[in-house]
PyMOL Python script that loads the backbone (N, CA, C, O; Angstrom):
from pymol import cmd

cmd.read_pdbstr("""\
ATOM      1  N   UNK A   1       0.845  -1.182   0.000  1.00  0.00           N
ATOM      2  CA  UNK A   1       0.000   0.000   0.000  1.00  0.00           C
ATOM      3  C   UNK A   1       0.885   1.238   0.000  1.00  0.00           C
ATOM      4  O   UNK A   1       1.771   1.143   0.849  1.00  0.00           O
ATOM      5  N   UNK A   2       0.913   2.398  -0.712  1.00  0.00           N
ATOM      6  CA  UNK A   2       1.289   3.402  -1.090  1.00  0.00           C
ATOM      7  C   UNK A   2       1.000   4.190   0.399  1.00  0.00           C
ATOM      8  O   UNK A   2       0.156   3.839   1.223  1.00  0.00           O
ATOM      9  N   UNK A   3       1.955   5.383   0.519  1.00  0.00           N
ATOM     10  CA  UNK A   3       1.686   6.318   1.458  1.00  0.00           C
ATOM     11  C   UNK A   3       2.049   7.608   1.079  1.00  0.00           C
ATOM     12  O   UNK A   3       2.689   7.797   0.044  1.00  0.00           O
ATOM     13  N   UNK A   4       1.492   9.062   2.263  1.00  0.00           N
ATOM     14  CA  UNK A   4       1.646  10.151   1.894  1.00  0.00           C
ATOM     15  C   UNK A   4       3.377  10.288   1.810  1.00  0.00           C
ATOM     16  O   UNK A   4       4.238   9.674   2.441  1.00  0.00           O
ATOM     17  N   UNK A   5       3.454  10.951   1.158  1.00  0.00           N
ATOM     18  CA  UNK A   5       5.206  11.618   1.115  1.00  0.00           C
ATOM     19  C   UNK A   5       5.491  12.480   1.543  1.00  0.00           C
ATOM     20  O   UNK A   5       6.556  12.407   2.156  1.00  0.00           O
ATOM     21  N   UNK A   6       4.636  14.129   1.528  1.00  0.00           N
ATOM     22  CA  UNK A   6       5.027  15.063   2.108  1.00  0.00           C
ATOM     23  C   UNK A   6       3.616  15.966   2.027  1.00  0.00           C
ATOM     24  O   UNK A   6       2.915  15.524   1.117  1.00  0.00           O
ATOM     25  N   UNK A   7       3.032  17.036   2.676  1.00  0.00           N
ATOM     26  CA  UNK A   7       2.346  17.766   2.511  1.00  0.00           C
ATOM     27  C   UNK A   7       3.283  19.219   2.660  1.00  0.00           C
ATOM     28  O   UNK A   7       4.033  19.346   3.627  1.00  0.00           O
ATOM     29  N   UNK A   8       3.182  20.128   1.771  1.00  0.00           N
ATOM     30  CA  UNK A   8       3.907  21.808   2.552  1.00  0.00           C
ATOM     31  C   UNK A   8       2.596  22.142   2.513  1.00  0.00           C
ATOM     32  O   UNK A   8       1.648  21.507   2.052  1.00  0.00           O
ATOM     33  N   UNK A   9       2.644  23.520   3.203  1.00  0.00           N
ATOM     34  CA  UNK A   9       1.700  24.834   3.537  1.00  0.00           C
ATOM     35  C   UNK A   9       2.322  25.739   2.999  1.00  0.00           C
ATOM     36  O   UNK A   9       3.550  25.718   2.924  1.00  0.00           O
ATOM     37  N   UNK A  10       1.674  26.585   2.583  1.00  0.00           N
ATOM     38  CA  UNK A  10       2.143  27.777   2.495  1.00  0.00           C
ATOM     39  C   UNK A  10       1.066  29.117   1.918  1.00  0.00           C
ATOM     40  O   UNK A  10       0.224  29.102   1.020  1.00  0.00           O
ATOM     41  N   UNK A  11       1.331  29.794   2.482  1.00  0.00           N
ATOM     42  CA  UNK A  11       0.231  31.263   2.680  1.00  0.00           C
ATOM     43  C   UNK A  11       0.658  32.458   2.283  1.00  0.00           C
ATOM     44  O   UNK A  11       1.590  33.071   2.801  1.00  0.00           O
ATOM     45  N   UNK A  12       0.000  32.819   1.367  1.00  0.00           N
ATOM     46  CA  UNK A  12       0.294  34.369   0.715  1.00  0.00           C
ATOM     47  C   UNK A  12       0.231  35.574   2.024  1.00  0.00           C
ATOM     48  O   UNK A  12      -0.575  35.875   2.904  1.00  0.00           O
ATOM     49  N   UNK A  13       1.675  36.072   1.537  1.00  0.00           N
ATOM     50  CA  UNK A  13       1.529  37.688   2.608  1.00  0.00           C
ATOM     51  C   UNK A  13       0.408  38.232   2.413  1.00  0.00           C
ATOM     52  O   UNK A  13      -0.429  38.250   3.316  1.00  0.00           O
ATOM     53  N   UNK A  14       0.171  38.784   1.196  1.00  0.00           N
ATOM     54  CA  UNK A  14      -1.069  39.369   0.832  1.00  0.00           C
ATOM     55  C   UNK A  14      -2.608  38.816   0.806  1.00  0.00           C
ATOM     56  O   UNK A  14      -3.604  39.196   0.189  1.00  0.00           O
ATOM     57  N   UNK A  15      -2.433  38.010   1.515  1.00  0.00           N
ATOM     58  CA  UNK A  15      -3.858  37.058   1.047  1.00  0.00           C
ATOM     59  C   UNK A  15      -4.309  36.133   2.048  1.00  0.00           C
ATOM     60  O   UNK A  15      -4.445  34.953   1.727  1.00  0.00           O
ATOM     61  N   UNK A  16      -4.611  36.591   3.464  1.00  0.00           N
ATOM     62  CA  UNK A  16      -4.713  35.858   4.442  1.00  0.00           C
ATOM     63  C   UNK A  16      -6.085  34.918   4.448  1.00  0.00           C
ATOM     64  O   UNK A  16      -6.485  34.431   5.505  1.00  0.00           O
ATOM     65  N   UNK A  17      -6.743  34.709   3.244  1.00  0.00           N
ATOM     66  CA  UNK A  17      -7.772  33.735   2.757  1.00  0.00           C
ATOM     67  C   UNK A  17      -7.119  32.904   2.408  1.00  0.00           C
ATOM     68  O   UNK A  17      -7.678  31.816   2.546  1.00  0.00           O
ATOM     69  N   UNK A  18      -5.902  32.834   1.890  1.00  0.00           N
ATOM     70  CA  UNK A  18      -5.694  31.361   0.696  1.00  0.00           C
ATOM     71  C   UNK A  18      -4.749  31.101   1.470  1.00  0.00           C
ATOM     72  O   UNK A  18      -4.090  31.799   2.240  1.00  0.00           O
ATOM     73  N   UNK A  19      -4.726  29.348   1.032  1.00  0.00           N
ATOM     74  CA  UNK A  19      -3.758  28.282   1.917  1.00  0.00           C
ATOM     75  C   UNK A  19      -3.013  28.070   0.280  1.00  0.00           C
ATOM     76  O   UNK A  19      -3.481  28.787  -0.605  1.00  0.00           O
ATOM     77  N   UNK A  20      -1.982  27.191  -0.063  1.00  0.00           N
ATOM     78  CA  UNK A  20      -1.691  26.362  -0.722  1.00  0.00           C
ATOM     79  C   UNK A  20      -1.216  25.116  -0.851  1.00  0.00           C
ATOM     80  O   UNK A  20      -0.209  24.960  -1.541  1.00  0.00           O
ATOM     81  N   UNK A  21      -1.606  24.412  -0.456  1.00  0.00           N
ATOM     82  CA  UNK A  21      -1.091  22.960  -0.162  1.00  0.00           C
ATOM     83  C   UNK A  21      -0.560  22.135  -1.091  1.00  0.00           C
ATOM     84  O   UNK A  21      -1.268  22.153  -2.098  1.00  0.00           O
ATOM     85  N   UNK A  22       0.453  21.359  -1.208  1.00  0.00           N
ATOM     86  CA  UNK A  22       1.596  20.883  -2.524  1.00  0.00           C
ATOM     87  C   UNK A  22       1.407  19.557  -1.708  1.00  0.00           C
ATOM     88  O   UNK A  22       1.703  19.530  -0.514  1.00  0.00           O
ATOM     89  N   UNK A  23       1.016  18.691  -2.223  1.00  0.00           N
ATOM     90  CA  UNK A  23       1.469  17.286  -1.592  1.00  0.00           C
ATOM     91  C   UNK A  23       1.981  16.618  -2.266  1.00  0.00           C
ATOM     92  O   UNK A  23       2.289  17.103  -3.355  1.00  0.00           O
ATOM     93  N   UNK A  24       2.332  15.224  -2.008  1.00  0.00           N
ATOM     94  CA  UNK A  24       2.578  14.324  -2.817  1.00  0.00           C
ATOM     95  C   UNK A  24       2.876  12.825  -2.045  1.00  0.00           C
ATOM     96  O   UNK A  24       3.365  12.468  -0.973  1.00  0.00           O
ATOM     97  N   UNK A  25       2.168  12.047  -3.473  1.00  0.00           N
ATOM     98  CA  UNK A  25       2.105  10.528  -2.876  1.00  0.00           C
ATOM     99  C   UNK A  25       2.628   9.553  -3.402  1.00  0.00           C
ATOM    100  O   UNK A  25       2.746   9.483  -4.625  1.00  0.00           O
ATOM    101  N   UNK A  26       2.966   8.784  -2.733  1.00  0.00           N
ATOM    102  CA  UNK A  26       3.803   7.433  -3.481  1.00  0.00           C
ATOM    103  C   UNK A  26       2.962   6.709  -4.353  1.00  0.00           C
ATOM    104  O   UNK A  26       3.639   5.801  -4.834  1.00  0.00           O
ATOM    105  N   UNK A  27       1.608   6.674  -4.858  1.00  0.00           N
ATOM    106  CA  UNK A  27       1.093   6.104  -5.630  1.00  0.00           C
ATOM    107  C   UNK A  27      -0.406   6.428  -5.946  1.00  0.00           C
ATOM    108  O   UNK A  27      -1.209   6.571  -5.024  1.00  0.00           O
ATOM    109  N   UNK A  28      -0.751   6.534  -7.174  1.00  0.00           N
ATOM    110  CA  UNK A  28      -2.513   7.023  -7.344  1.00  0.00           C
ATOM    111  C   UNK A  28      -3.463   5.873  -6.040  1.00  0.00           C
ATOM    112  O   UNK A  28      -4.474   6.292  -5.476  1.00  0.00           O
ATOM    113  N   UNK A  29      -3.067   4.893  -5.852  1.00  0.00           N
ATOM    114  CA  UNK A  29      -3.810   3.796  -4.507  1.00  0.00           C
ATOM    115  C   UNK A  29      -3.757   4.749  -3.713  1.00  0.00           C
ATOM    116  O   UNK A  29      -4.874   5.054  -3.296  1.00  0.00           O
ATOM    117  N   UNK A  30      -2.383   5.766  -3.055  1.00  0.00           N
ATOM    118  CA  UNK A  30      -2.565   6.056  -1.774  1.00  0.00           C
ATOM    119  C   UNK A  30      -3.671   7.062  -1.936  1.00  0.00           C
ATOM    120  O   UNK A  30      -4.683   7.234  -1.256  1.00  0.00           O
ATOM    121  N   UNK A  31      -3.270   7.621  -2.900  1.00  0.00           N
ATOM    122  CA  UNK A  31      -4.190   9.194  -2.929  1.00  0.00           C
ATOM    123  C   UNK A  31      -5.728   8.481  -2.860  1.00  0.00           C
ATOM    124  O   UNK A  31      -6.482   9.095  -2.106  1.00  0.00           O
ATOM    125  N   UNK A  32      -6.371   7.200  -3.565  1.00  0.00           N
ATOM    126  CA  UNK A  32      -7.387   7.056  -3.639  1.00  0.00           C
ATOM    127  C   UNK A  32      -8.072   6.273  -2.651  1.00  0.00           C
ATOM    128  O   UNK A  32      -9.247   5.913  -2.719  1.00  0.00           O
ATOM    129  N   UNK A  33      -6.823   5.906  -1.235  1.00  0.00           N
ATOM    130  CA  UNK A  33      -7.472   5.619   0.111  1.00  0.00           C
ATOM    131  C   UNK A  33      -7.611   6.617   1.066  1.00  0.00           C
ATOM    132  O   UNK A  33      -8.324   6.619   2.069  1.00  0.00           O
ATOM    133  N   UNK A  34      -6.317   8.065   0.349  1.00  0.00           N
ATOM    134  CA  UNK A  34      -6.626   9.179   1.123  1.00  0.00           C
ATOM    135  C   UNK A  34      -8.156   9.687   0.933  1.00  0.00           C
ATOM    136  O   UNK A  34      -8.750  10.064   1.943  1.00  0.00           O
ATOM    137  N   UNK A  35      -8.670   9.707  -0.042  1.00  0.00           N
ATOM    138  CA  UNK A  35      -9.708  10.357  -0.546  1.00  0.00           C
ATOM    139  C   UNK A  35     -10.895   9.770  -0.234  1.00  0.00           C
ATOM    140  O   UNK A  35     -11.890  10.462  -0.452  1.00  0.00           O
ATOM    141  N   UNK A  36     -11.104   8.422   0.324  1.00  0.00           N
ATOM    142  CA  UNK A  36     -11.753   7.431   0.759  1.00  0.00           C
ATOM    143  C   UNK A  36     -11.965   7.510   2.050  1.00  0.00           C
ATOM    144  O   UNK A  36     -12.910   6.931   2.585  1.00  0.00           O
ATOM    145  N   UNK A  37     -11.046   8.291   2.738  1.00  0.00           N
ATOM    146  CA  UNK A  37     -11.244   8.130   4.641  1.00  0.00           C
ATOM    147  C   UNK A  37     -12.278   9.026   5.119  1.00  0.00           C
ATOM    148  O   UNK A  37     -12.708   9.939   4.413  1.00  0.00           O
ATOM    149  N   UNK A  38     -12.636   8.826   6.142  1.00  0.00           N
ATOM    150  CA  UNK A  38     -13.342   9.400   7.114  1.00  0.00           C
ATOM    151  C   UNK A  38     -13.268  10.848   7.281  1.00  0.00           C
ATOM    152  O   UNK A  38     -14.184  11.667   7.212  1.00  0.00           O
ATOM    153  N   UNK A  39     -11.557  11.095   7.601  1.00  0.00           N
ATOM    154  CA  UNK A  39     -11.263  12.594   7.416  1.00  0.00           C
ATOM    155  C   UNK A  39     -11.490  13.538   6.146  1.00  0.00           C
ATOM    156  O   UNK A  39     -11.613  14.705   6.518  1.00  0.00           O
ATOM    157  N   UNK A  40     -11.587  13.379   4.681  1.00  0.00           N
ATOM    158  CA  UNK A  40     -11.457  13.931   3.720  1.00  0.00           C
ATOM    159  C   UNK A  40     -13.531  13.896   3.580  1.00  0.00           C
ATOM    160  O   UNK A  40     -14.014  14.629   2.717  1.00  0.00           O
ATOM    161  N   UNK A  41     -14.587  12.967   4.529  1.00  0.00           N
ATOM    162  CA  UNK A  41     -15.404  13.223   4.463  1.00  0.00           C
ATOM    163  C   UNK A  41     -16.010  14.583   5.175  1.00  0.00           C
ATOM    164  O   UNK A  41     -16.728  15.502   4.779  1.00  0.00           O
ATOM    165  N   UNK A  42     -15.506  14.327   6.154  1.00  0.00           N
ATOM    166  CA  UNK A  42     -15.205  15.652   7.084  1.00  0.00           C
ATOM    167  C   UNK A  42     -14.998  16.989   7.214  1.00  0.00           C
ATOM    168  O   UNK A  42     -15.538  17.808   7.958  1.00  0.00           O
ATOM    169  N   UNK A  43     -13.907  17.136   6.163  1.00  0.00           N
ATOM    170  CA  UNK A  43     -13.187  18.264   5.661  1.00  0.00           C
ATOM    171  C   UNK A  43     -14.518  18.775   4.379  1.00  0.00           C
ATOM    172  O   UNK A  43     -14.936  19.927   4.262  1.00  0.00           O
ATOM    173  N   UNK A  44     -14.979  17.564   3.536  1.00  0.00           N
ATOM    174  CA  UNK A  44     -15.426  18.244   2.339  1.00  0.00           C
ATOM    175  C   UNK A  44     -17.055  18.587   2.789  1.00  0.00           C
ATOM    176  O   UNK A  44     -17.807  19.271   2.094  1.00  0.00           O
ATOM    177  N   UNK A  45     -17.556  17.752   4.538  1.00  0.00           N
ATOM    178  CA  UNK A  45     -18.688  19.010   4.869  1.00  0.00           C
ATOM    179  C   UNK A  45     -18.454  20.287   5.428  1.00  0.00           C
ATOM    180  O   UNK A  45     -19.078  21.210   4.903  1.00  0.00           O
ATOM    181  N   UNK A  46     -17.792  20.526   6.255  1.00  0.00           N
ATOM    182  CA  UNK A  46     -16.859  21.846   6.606  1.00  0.00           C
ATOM    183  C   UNK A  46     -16.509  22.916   5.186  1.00  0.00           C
ATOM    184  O   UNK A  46     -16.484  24.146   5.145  1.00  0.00           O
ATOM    185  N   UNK A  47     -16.308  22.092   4.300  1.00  0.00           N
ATOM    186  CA  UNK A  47     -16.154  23.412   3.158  1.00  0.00           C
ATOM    187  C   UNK A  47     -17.516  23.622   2.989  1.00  0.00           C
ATOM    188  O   UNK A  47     -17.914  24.787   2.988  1.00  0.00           O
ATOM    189  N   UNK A  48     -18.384  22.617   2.832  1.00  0.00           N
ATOM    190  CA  UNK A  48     -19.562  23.010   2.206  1.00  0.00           C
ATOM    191  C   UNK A  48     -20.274  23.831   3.530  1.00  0.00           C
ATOM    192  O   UNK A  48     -21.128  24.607   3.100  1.00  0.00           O
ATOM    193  N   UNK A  49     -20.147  23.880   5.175  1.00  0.00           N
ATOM    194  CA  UNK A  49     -20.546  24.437   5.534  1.00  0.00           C
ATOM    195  C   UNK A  49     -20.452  26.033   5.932  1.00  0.00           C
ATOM    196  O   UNK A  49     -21.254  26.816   6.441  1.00  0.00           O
ATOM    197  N   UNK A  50     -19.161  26.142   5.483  1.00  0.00           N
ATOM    198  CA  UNK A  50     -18.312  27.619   5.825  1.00  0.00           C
ATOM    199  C   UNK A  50     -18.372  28.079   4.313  1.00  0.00           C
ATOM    200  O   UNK A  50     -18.044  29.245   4.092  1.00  0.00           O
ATOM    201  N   UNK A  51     -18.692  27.422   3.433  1.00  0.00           N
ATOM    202  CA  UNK A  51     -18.822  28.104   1.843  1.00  0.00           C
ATOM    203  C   UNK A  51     -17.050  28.321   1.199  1.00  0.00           C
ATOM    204  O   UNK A  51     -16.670  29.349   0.639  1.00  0.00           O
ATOM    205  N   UNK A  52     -16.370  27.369   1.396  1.00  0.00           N
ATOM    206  CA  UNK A  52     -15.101  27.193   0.760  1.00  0.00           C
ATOM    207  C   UNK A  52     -14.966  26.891  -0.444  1.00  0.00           C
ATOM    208  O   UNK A  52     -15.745  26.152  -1.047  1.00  0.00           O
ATOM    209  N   UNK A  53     -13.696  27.570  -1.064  1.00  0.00           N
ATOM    210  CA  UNK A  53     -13.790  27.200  -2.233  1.00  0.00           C
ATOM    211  C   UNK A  53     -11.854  26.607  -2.379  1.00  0.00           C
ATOM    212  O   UNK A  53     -10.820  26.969  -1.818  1.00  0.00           O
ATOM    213  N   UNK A  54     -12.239  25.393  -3.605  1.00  0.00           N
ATOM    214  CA  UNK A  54     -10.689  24.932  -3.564  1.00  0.00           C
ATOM    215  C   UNK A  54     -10.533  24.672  -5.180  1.00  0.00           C
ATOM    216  O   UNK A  54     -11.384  24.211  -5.941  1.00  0.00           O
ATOM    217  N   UNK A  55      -9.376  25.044  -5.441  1.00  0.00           N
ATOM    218  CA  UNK A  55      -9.043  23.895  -6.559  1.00  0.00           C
ATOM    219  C   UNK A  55      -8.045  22.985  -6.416  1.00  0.00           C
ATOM    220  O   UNK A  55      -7.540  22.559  -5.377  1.00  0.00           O
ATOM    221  N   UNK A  56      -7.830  22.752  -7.427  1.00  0.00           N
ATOM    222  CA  UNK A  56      -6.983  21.208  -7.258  1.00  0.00           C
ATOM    223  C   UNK A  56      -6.326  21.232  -8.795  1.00  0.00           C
ATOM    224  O   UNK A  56      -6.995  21.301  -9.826  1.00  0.00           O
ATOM    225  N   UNK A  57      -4.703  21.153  -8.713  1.00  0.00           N
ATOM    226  CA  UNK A  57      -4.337  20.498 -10.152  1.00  0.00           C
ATOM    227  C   UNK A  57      -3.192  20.133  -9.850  1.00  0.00           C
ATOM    228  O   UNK A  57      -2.424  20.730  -9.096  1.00  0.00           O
ATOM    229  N   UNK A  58      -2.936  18.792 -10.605  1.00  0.00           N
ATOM    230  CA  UNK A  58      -2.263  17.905 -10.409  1.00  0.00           C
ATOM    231  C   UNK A  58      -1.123  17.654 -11.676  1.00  0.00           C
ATOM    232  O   UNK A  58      -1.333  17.476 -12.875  1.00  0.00           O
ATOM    233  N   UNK A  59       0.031  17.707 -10.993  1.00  0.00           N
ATOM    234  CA  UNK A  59       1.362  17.532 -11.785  1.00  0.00           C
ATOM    235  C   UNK A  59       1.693  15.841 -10.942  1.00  0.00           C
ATOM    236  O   UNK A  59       1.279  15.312  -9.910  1.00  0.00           O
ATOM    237  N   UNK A  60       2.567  15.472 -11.948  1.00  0.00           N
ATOM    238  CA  UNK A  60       3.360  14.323 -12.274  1.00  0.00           C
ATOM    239  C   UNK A  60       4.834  14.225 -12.263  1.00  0.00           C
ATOM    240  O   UNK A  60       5.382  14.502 -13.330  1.00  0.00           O
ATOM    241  N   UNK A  61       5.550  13.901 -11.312  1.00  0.00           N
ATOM    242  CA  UNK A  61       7.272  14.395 -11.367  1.00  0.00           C
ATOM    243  C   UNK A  61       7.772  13.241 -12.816  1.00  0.00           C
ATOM    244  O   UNK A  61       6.916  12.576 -13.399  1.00  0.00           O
ATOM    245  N   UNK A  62       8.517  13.217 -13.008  1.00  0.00           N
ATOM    246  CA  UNK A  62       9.143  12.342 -13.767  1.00  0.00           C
ATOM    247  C   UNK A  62      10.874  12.451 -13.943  1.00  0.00           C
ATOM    248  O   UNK A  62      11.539  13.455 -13.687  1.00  0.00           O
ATOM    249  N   UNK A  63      11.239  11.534 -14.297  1.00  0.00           N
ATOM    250  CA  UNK A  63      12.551  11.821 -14.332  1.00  0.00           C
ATOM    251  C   UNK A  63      13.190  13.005 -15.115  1.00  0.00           C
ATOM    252  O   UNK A  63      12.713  13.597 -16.083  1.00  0.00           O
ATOM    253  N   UNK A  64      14.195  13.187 -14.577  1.00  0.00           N
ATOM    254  CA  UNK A  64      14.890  14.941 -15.026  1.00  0.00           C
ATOM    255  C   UNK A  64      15.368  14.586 -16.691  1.00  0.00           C
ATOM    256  O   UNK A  64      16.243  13.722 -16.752  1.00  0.00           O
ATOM    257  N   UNK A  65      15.080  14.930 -17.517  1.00  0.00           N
ATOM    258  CA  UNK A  65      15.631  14.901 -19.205  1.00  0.00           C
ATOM    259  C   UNK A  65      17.121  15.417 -19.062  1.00  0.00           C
ATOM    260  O   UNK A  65      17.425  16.518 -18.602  1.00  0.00           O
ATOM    261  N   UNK A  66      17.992  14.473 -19.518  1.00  0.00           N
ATOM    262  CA  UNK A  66      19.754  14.743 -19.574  1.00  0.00           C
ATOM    263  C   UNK A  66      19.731  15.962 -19.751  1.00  0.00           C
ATOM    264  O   UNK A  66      20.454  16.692 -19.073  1.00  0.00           O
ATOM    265  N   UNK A  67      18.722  16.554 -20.899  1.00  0.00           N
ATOM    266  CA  UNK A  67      19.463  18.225 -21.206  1.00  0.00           C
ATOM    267  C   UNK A  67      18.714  18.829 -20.711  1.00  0.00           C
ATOM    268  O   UNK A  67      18.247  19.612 -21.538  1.00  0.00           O
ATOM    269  N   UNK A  68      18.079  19.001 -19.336  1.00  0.00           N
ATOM    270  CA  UNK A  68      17.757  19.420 -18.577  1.00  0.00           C
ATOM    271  C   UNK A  68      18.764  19.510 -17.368  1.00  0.00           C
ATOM    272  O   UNK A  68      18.997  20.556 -16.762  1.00  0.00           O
ATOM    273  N   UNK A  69      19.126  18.729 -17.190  1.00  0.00           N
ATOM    274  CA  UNK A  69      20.243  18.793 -15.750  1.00  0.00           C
ATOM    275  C   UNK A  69      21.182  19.610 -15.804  1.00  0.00           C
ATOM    276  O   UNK A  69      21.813  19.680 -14.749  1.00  0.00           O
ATOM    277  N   UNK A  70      21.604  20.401 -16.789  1.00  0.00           N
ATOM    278  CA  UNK A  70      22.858  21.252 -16.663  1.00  0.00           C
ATOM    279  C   UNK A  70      22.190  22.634 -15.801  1.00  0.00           C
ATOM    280  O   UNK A  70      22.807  23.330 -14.994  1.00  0.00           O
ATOM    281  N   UNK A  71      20.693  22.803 -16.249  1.00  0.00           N
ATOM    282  CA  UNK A  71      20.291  23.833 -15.552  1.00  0.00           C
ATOM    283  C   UNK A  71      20.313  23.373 -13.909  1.00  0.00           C
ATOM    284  O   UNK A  71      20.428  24.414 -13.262  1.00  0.00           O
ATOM    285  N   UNK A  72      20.249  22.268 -13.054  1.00  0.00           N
ATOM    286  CA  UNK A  72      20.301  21.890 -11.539  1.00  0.00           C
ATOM    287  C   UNK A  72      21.339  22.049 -10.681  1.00  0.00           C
ATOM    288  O   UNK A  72      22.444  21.631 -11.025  1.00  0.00           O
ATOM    289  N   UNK A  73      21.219  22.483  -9.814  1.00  0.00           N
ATOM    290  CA  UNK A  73      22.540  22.701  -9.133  1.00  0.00           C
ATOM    291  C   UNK A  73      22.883  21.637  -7.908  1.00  0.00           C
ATOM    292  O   UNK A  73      22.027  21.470  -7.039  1.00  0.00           O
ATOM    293  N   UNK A  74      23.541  21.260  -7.874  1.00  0.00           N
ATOM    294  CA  UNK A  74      23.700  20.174  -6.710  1.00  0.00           C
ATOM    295  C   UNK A  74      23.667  20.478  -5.734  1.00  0.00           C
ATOM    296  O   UNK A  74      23.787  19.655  -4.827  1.00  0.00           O
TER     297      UNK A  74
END
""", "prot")
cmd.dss("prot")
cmd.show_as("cartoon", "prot")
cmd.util.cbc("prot")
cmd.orient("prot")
């Protein structure tokens, strides 16, 4: 079974409404037992009761392209 990897936070100076949350998971399973629990039922009545709004978009890491790496710094 797949697990979370990391969640950051992070919050605009200017913008004490918005969160941004970056996560990432070891596998589409984990994300789709995260999304399955108890807690994420929880969370998505709380938005609907405080009138929240979220989006969501999703990137894919993949390995670095050779002629890409000269731009990385070690």
């Amino acid at each position: 079974m797949g697990k979370n990897i990391r969640y950051n936070y992070f919050f605009p100076m200017n913008d004490p409404e918005t969160v941004l949350l970056i996560d990432a998971w070891a596998s589409q399973e984990a994300i789709d037992l995260h999304h399955a629990s108890p807690m994420i039922q929880t969370i998505a009545e709380l938005r609907k009761k405080y009138d929240l709004h979220m989006k969501v978009e999703r990137y894919a890491s993949t390995d670095t392209p050779e002629s890409e790496k000269q731009f990385l710094r070690k």
